[in-house]
C-alpha positions as a Markdown table, in Angstrom:
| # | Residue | x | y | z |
|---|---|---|---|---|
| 1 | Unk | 47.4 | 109.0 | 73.4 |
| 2 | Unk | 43.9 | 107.8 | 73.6 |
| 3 | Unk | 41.8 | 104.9 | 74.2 |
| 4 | Unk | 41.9 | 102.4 | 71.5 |
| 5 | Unk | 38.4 | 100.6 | 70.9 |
| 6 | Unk | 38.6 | 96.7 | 71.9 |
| 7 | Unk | 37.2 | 94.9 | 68.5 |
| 8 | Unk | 37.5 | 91.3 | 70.2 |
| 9 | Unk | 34.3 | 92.4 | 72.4 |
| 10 | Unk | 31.9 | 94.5 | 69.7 |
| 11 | Unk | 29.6 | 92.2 | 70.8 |
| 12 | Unk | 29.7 | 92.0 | 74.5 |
| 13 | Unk | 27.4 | 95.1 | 75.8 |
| 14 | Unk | 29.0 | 95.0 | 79.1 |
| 15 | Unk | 32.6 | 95.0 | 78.0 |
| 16 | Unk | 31.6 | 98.2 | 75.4 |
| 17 | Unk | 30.0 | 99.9 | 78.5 |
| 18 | Unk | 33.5 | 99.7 | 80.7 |
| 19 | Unk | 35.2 | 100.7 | 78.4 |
| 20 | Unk | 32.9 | 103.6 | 77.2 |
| 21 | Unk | 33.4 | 104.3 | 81.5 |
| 22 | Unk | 37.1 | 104.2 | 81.2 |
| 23 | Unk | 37.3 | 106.6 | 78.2 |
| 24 | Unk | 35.3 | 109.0 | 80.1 |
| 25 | Unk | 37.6 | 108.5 | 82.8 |
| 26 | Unk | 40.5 | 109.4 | 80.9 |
| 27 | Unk | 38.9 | 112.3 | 79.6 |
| 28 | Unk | 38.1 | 113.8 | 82.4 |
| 29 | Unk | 41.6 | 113.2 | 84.1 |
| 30 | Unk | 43.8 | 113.7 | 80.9 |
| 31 | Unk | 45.4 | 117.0 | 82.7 |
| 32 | Unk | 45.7 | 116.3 | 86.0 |
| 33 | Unk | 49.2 | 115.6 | 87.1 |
| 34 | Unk | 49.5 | 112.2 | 88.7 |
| 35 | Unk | 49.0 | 113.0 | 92.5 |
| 36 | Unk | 45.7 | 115.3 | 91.0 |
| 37 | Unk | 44.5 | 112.0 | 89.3 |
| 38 | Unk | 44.9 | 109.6 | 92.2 |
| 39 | Unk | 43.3 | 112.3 | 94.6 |
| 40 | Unk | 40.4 | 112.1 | 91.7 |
| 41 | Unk | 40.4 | 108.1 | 91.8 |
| 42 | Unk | 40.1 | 108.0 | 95.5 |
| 43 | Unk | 37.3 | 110.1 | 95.9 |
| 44 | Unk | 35.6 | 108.1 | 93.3 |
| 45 | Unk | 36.4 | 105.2 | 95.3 |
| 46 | Unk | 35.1 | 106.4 | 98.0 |
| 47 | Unk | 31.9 | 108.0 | 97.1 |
| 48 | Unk | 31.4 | 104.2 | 95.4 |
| 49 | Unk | 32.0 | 102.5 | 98.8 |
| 50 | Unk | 30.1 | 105.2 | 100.7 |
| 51 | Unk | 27.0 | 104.3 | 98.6 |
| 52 | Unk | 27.4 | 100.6 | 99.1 |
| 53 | Unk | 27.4 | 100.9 | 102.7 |
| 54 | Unk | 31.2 | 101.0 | 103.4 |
| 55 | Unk | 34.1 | 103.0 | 104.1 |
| 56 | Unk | 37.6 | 103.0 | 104.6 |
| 57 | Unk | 39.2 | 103.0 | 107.5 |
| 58 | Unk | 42.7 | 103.3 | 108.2 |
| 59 | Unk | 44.6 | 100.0 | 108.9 |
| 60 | Unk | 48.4 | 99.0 | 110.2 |
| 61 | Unk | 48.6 | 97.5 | 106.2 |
| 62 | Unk | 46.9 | 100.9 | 104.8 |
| 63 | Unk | 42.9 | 101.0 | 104.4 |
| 64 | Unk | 40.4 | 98.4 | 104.9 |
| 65 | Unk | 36.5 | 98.7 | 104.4 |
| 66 | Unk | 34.3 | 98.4 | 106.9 |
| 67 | Unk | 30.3 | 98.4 | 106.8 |
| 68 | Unk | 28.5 | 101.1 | 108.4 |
| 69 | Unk | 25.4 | 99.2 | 108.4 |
């Protein structure tokens, strides 16, 4: 199973960008087993977040952000 290439947005530089992002992603999670792949998602998250000035912090719902500004 791979990624199938979205013709309806050839022309949209953005669109062929994310989804150039989310092959890579798959890629580079294909073997992980599901708990592996969310662990690998959540970092990612979280680095992201961490360099926007945010984090998460744990919440009576699950996570929120905060900013750490």
């Amino acid at each position: 199973m791979g990624v199938t290439k979205m013709h309806e947005f050839d022309d949209d530089p953005m669109m062929k960008n994310l989804h150039e992002i989310r092959a890579k992603h798959q890629d580079l999670t294909k073997d992980l087993d599901p708990k592996e792949k969310a662990k690998w998602y959540n970092k990612k998250a979280e680095e992201f977040l961490t360099k926007q000035g945010y984090r998460l912090v744990q919440s009576h719902k699950g996570y929120r952000m905060e900013s750490v500004v």
